[in-house]
Gaussian input, Z-matrix of N, CA and C with variables (Angstrom, degrees):
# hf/3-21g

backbone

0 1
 N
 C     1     B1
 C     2     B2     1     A1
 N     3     B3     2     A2     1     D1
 C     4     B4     3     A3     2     D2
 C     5     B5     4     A4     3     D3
 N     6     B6     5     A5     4     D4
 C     7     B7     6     A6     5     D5
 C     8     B8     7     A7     6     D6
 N     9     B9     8     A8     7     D7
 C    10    B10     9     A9     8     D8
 C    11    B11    10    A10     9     D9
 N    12    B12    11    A11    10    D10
 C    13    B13    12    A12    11    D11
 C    14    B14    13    A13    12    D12
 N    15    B15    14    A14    13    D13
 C    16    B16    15    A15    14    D14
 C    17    B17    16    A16    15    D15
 N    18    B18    17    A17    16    D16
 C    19    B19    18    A18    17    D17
 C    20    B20    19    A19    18    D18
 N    21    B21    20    A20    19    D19
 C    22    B22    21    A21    20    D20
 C    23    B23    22    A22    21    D21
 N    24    B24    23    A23    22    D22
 C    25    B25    24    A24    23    D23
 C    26    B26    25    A25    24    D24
 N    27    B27    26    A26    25    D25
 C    28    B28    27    A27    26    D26
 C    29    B29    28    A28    27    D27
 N    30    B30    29    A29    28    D28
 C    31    B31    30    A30    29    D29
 C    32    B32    31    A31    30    D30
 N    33    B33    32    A32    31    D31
 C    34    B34    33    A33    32    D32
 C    35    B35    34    A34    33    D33
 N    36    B36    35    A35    34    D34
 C    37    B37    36    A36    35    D35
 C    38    B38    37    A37    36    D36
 N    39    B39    38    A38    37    D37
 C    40    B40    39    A39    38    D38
 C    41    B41    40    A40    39    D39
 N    42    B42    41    A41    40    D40
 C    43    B43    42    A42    41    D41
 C    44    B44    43    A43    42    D42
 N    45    B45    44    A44    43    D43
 C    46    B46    45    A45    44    D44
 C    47    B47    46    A46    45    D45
 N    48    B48    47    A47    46    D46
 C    49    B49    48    A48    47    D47
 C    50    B50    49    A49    48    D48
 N    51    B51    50    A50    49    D49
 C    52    B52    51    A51    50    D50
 C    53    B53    52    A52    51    D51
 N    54    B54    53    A53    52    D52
 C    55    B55    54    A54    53    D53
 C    56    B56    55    A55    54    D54
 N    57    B57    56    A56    55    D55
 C    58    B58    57    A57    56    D56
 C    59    B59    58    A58    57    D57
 N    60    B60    59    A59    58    D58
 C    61    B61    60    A60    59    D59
 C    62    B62    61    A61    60    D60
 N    63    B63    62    A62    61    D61
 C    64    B64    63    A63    62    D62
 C    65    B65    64    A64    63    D63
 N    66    B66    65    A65    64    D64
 C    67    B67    66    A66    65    D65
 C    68    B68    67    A67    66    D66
 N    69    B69    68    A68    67    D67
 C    70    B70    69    A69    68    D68
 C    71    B71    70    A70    69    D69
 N    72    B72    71    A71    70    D70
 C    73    B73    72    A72    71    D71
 C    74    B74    73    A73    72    D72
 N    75    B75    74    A74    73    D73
 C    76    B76    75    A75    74    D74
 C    77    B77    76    A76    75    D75
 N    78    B78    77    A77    76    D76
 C    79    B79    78    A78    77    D77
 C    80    B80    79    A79    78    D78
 N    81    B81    80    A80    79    D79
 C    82    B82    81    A81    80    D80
 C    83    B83    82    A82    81    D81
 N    84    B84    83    A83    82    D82
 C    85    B85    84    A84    83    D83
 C    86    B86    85    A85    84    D84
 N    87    B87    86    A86    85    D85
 C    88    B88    87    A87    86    D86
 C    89    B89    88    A88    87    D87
 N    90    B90    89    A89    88    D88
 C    91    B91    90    A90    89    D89
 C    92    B92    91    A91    90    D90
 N    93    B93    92    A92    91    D91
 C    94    B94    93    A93    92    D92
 C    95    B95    94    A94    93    D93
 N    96    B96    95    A95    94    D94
 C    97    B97    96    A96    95    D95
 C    98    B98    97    A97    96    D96
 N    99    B99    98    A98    97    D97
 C   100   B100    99    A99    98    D98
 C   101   B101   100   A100    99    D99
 N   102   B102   101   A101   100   D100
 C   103   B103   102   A102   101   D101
 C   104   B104   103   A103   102   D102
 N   105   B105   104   A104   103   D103
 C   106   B106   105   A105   104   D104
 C   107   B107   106   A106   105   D105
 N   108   B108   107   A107   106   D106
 C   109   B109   108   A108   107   D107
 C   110   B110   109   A109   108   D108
 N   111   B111   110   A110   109   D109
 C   112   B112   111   A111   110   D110
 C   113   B113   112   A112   111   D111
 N   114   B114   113   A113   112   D112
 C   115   B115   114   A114   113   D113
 C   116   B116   115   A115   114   D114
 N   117   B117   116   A116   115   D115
 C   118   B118   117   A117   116   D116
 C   119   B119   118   A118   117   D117
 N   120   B120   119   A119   118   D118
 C   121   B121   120   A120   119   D119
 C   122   B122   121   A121   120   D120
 N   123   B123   122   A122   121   D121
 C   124   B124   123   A123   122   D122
 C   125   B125   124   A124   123   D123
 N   126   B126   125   A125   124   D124
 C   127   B127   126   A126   125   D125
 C   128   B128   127   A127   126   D126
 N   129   B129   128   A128   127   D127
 C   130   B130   129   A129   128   D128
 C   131   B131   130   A130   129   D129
 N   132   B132   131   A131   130   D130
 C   133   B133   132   A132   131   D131
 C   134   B134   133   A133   132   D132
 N   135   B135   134   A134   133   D133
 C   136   B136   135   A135   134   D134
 C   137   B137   136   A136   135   D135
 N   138   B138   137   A137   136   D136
 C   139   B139   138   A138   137   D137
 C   140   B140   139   A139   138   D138
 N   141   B141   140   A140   139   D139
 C   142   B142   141   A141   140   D140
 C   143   B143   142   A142   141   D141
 N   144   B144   143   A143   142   D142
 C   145   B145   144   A144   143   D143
 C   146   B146   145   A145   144   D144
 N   147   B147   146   A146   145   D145
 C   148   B148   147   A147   146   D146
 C   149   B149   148   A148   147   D147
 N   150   B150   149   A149   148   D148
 C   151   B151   150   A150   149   D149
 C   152   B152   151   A151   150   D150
 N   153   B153   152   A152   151   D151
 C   154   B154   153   A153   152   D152
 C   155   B155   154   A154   153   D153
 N   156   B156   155   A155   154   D154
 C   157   B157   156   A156   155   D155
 C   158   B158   157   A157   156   D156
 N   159   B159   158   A158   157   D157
 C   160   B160   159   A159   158   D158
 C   161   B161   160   A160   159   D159
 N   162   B162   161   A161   160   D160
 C   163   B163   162   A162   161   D161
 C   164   B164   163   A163   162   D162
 N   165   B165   164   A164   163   D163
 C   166   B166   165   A165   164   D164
 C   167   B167   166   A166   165   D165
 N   168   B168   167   A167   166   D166
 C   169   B169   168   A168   167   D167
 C   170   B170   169   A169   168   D168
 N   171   B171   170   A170   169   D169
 C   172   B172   171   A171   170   D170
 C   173   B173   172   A172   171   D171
 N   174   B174   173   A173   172   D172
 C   175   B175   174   A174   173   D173
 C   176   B176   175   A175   174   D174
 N   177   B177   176   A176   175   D175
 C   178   B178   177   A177   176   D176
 C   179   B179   178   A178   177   D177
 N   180   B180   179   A179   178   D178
 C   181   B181   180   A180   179   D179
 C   182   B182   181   A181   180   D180
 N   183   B183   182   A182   181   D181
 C   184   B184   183   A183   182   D182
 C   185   B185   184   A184   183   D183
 N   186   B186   185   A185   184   D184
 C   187   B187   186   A186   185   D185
 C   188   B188   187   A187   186   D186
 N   189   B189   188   A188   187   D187
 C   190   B190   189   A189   188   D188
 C   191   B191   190   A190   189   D189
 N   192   B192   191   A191   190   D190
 C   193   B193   192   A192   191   D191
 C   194   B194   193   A193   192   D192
 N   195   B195   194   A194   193   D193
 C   196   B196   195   A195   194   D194
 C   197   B197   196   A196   195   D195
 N   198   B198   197   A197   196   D196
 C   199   B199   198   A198   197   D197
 C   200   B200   199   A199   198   D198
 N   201   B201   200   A200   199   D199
 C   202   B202   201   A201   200   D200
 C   203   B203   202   A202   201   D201
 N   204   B204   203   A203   202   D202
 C   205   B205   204   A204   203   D203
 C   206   B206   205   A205   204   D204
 N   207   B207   206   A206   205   D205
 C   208   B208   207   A207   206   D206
 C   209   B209   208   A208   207   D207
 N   210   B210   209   A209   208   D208
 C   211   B211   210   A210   209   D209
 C   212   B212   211   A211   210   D210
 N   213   B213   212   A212   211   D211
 C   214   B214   213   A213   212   D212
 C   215   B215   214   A214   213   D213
 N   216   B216   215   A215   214   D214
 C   217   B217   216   A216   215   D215
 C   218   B218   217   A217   216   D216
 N   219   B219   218   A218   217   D217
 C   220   B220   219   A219   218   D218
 C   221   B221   220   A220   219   D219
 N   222   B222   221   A221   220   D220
 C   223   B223   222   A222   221   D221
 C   224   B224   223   A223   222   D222
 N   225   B225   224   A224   223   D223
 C   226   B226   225   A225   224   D224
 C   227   B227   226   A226   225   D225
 N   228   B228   227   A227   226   D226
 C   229   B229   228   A228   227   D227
 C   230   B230   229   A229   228   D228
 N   231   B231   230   A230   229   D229
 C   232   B232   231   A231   230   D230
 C   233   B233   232   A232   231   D231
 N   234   B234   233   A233   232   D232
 C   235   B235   234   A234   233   D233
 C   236   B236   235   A235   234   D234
 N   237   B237   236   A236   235   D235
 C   238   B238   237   A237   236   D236
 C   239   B239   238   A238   237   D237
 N   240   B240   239   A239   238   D238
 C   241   B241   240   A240   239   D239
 C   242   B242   241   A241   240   D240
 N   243   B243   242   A242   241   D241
 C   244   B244   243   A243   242   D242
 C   245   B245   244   A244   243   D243
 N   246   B246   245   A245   244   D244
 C   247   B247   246   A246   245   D245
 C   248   B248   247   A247   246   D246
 N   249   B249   248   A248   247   D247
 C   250   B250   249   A249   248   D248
 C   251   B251   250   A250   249   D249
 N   252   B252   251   A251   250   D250
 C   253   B253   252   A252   251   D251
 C   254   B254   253   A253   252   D252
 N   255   B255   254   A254   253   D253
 C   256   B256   255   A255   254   D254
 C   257   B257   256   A256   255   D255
 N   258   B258   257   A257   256   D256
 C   259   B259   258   A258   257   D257
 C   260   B260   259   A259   258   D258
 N   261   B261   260   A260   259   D259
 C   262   B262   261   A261   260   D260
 C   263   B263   262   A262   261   D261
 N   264   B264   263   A263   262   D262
 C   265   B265   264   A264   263   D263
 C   266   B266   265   A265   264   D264
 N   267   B267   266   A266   265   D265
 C   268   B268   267   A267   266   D266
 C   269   B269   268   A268   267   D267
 N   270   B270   269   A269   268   D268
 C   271   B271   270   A270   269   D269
 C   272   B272   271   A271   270   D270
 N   273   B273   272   A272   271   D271
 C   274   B274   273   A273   272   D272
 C   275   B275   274   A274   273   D273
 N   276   B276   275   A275   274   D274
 C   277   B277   276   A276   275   D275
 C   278   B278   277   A277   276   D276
 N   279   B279   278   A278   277   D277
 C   280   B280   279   A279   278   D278
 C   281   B281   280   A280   279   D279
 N   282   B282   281   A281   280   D280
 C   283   B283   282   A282   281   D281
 C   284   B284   283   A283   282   D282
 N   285   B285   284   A284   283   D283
 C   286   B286   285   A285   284   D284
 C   287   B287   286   A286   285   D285
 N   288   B288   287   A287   286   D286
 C   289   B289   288   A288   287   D287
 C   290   B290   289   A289   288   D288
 N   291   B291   290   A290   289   D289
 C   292   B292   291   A291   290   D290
 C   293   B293   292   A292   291   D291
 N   294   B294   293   A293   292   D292
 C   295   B295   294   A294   293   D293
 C   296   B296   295   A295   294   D294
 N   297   B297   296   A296   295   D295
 C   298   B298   297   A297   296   D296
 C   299   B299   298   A298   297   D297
 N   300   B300   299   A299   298   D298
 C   301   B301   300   A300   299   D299
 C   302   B302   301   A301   300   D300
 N   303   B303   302   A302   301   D301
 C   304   B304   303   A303   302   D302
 C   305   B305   304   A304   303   D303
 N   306   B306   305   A305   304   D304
 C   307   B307   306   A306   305   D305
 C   308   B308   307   A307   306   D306
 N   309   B309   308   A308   307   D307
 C   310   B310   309   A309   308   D308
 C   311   B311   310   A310   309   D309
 N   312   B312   311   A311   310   D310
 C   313   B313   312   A312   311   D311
 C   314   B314   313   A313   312   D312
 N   315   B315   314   A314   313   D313
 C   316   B316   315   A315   314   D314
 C   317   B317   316   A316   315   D315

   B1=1.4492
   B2=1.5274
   B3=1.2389
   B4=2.1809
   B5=1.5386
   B6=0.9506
   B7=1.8026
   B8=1.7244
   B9=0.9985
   B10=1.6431
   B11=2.0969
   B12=1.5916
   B13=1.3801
   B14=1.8742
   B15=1.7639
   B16=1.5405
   B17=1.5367
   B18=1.6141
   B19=1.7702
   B20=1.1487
   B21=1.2065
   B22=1.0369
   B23=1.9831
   B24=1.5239
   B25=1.3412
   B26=1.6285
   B27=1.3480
   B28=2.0435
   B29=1.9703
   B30=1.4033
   B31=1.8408
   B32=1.4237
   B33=1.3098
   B34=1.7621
   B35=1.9570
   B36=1.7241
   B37=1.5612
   B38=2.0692
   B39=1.5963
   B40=1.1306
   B41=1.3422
   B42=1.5079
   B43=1.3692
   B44=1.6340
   B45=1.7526
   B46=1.2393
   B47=1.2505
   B48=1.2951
   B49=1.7500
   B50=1.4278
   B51=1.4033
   B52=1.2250
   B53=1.7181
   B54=1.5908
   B55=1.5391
   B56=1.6270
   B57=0.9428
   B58=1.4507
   B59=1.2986
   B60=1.8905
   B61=1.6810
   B62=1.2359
   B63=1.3676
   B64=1.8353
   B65=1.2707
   B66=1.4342
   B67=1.7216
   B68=1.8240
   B69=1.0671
   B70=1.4592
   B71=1.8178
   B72=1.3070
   B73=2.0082
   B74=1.2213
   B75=1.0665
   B76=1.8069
   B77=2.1059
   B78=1.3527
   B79=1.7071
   B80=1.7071
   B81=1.6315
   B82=1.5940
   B83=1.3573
   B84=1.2550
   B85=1.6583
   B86=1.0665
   B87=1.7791
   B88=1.5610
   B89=1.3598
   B90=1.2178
   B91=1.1367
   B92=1.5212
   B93=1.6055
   B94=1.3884
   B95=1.8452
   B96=1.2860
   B97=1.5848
   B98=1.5919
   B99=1.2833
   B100=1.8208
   B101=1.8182
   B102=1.8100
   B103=0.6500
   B104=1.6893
   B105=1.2603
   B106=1.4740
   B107=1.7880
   B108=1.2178
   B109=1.3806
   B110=1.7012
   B111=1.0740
   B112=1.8136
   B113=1.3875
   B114=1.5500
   B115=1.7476
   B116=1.1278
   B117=1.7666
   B118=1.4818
   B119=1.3900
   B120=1.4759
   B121=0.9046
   B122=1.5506
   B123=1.4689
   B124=1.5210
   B125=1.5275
   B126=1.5410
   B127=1.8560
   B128=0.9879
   B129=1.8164
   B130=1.5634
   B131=1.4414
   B132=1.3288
   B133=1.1031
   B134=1.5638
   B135=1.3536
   B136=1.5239
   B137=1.4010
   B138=1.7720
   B139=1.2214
   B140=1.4293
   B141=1.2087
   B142=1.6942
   B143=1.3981
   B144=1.2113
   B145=1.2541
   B146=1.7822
   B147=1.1340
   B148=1.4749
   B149=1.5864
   B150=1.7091
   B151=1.9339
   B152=1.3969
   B153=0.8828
   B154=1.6188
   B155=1.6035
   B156=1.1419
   B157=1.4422
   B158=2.0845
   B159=1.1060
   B160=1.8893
   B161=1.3190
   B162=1.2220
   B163=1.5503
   B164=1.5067
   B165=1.5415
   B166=1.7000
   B167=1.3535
   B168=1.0743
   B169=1.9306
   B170=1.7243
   B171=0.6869
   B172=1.8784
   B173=1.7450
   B174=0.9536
   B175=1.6060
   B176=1.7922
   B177=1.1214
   B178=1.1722
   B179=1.8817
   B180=1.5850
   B181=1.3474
   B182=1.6916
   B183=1.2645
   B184=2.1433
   B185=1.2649
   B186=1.3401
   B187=1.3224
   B188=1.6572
   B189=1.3084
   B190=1.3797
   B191=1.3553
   B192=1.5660
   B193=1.3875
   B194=1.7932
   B195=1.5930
   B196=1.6722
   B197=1.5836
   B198=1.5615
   B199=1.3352
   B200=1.5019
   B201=1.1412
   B202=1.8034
   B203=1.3964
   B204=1.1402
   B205=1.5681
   B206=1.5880
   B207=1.2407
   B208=1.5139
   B209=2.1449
   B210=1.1646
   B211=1.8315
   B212=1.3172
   B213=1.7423
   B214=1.3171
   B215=1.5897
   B216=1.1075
   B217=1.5770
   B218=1.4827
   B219=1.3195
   B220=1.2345
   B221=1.6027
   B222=0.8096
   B223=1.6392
   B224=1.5357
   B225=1.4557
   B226=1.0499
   B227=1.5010
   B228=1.0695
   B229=1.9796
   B230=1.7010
   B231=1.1110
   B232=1.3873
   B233=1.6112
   B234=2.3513
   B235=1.1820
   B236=1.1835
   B237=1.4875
   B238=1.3481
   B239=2.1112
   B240=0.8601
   B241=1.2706
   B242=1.8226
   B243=1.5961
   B244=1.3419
   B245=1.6150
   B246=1.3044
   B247=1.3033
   B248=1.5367
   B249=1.3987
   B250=1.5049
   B251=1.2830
   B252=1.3784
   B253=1.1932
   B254=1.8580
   B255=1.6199
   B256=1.5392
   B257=1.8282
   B258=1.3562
   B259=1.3691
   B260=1.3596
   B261=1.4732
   B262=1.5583
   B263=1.6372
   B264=1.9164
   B265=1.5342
   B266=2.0219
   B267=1.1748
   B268=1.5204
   B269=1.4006
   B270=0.9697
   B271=1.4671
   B272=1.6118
   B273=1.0357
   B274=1.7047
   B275=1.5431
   B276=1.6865
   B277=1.2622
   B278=1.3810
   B279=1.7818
   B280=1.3071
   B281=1.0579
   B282=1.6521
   B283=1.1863
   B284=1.4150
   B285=0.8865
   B286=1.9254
   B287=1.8017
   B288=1.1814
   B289=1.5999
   B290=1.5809
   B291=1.3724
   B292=1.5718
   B293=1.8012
   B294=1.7484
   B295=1.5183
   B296=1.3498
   B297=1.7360
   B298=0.9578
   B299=1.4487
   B300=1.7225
   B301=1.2215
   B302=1.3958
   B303=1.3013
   B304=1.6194
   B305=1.3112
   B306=2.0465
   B307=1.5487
   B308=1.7224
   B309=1.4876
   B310=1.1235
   B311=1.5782
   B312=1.3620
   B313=1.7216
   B314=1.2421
   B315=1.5103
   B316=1.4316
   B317=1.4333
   A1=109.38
   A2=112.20
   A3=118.60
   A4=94.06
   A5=103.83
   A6=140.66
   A7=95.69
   A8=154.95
   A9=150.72
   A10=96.61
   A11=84.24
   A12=106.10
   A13=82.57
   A14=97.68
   A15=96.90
   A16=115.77
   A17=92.70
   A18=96.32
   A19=92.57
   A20=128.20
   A21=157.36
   A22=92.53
   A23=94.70
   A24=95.82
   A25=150.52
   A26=83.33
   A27=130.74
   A28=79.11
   A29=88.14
   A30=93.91
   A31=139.60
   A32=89.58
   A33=109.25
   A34=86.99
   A35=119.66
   A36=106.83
   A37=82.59
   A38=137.55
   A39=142.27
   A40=98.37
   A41=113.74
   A42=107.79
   A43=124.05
   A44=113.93
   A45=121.84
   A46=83.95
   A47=132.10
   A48=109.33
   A49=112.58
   A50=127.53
   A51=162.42
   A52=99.72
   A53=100.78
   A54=102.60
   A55=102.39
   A56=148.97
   A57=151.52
   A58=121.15
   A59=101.23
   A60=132.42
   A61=100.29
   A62=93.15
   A63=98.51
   A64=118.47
   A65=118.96
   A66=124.64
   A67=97.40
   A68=118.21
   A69=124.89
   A70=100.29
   A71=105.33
   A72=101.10
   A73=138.82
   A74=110.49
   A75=140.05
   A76=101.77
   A77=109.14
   A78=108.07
   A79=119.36
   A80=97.99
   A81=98.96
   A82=117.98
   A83=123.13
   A84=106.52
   A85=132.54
   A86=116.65
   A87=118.81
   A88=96.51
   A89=127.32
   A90=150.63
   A91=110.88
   A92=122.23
   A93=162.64
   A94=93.13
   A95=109.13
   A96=107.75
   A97=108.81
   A98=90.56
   A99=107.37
   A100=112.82
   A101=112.84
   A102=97.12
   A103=121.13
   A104=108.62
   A105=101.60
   A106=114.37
   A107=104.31
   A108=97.29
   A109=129.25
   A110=114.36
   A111=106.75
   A112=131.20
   A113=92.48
   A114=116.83
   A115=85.97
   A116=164.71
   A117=152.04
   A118=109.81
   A119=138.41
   A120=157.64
   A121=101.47
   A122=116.80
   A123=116.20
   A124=84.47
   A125=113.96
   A126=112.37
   A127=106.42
   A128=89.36
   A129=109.16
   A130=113.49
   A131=135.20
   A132=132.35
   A133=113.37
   A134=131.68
   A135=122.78
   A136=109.36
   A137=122.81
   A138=109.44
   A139=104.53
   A140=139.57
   A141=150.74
   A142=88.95
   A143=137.34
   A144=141.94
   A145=113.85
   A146=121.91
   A147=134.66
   A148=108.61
   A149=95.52
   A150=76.58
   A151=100.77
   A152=161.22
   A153=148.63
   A154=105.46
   A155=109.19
   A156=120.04
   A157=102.17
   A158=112.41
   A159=110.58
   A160=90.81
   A161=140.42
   A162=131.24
   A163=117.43
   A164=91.56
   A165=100.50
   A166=123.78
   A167=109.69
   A168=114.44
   A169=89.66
   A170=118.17
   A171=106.49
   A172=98.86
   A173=127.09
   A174=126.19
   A175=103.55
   A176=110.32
   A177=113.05
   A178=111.18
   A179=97.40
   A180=101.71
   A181=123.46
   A182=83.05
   A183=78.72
   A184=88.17
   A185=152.18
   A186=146.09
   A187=145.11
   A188=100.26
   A189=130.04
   A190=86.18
   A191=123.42
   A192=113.72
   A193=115.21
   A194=100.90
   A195=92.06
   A196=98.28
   A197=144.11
   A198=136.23
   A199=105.65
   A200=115.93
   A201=97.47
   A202=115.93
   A203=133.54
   A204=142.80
   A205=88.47
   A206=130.20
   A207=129.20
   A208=85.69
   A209=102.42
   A210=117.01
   A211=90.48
   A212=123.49
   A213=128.26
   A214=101.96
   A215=117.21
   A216=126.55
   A217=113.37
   A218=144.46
   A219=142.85
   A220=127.10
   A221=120.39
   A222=120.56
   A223=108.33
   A224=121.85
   A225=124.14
   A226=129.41
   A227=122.39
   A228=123.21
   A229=108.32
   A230=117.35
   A231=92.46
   A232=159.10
   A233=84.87
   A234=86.26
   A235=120.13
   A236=117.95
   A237=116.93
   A238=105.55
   A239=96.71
   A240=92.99
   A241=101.44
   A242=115.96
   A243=111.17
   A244=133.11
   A245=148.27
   A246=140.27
   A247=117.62
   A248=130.52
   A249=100.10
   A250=123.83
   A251=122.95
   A252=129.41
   A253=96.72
   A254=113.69
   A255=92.28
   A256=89.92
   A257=94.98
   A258=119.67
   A259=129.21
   A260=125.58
   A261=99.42
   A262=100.37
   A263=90.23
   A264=104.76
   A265=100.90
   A266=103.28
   A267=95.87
   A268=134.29
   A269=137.51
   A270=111.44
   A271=120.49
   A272=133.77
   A273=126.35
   A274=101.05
   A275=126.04
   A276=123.29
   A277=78.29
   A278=88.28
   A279=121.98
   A280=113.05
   A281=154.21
   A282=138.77
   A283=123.05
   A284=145.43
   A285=145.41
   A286=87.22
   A287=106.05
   A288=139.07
   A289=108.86
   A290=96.57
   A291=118.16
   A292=101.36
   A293=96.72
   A294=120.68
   A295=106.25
   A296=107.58
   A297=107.41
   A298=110.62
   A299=118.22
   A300=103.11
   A301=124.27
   A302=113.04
   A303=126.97
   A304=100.63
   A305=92.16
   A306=115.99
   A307=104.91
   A308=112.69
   A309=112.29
   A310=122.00
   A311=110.40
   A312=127.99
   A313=128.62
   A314=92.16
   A315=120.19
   A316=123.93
   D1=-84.59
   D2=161.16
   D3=-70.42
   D4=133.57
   D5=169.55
   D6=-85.36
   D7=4.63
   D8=-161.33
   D9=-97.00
   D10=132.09
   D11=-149.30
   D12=-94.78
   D13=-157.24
   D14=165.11
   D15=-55.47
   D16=-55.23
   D17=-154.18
   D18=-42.74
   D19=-90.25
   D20=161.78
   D21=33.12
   D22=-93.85
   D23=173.69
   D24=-24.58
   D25=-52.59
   D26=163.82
   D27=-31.73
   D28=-87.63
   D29=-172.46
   D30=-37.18
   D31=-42.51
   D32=-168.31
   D33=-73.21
   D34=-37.28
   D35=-156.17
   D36=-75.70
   D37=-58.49
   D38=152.42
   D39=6.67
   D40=-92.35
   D41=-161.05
   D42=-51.65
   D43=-19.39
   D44=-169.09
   D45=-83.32
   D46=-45.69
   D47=-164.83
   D48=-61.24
   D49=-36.96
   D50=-165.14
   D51=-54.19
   D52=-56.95
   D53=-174.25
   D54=-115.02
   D55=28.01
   D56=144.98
   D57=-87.52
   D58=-65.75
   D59=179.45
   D60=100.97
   D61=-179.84
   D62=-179.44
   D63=-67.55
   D64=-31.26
   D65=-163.82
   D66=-71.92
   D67=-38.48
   D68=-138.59
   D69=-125.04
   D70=-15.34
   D71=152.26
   D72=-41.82
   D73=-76.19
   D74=172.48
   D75=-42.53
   D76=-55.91
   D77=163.94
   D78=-49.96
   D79=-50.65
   D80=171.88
   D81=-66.38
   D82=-57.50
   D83=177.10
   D84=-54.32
   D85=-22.37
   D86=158.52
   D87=-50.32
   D88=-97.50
   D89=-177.37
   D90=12.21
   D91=-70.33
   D92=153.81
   D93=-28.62
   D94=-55.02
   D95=-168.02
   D96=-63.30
   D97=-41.58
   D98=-166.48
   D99=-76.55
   D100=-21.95
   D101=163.12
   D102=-87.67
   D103=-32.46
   D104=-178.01
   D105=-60.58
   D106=-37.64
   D107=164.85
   D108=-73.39
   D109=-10.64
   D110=145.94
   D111=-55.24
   D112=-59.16
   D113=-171.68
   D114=-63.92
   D115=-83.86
   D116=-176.64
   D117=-20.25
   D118=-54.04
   D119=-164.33
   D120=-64.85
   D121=-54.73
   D122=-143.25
   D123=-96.19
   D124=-16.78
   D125=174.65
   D126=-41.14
   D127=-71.19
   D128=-153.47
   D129=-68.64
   D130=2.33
   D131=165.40
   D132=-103.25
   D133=-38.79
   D134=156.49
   D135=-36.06
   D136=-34.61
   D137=-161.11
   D138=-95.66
   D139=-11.87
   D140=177.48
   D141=-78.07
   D142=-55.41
   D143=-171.83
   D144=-68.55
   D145=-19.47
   D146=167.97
   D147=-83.47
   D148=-46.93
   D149=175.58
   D150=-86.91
   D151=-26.81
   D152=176.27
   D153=-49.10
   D154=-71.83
   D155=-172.13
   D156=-57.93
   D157=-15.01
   D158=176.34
   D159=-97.65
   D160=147.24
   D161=134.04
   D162=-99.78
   D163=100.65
   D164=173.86
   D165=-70.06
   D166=-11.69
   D167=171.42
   D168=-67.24
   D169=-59.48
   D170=-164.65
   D171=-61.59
   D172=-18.67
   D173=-176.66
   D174=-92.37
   D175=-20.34
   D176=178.37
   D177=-73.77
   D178=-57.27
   D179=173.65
   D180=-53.27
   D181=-38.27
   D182=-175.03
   D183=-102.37
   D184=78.92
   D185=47.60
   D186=-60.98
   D187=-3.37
   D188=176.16
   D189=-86.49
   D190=-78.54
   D191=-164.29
   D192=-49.68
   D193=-33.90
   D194=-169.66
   D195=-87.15
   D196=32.15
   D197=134.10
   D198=-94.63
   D199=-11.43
   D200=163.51
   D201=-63.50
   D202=-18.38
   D203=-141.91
   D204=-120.10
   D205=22.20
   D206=-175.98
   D207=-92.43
   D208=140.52
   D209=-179.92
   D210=-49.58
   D211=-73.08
   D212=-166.12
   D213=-31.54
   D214=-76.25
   D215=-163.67
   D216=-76.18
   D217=4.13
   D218=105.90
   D219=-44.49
   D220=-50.68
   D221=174.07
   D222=-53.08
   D223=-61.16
   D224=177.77
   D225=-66.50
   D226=-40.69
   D227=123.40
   D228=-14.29
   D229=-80.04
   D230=-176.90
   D231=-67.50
   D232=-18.29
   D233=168.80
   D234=-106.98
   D235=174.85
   D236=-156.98
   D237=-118.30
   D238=154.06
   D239=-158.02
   D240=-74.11
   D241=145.06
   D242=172.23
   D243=-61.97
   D244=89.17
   D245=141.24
   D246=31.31
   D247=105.61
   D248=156.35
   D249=-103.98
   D250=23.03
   D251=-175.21
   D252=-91.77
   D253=-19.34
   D254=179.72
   D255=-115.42
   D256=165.34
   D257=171.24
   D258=-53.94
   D259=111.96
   D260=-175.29
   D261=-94.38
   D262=156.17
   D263=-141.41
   D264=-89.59
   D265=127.40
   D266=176.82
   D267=-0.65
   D268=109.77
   D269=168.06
   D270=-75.49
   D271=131.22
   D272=-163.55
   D273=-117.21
   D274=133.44
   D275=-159.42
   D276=-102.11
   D277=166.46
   D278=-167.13
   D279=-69.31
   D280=169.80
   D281=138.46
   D282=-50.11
   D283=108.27
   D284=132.50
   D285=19.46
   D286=115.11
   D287=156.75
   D288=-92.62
   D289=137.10
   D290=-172.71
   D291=-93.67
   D292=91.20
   D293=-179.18
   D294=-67.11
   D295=141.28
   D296=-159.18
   D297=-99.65
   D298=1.00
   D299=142.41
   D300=-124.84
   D301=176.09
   D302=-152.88
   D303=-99.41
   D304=124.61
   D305=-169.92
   D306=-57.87
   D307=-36.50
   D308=-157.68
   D309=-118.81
   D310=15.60
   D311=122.23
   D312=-42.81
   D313=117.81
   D314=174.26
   D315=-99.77

């Protein structure tokens, strides 16, 4: 999460002695502990309490249903696969359509 190496640390504990002192450190870092370990606490329960109170199983399903509704996977739903026990049937070309422009314009 913090990237802060030794030095780093070295300083930040320095500066706490710096502005606490020796007598009055050891009270603050309790202090510091007890609060960060509430605020974890009161997270992780706002956040149990956010998914309880959402139900993501129902959000799950009607996104399932809205990738059924993709063209690809409707199309293929409808068609049905070819037989090879019967013959597939000629295809017969169209007649020659009278194009509407001229092959032999220059």
């Amino acid at each position: 999460m913090f990237d802060i190496g030794l030095g780093e640390l070295l300083v930040l504990g320095l500066l706490a002695l710096l502005v606490f002192g020796p007598d009055r450190l050891p009270s603050a870092a309790s202090s510091a502990g007890k609060f960060v370990a509430r605020a974890r606490e009161t997270l992780g329960q706002a956040r149990a309490q956010i998914s309880q109170s959402s139900d993501l199983g129902s959000v799950g399903d009607d996104l399932k249903s809205l990738a059924d509704l993709h063209p690809k996977r409707m199309l293929s739903s409808l068609t049905e696969p070819v037989s090879e026990s019967r013959p597939a049937a000629p295809k017969e070309n169209p007649p020659p359509s009278s194009s509407p422009v001229d092959p032999n314009a220059t």
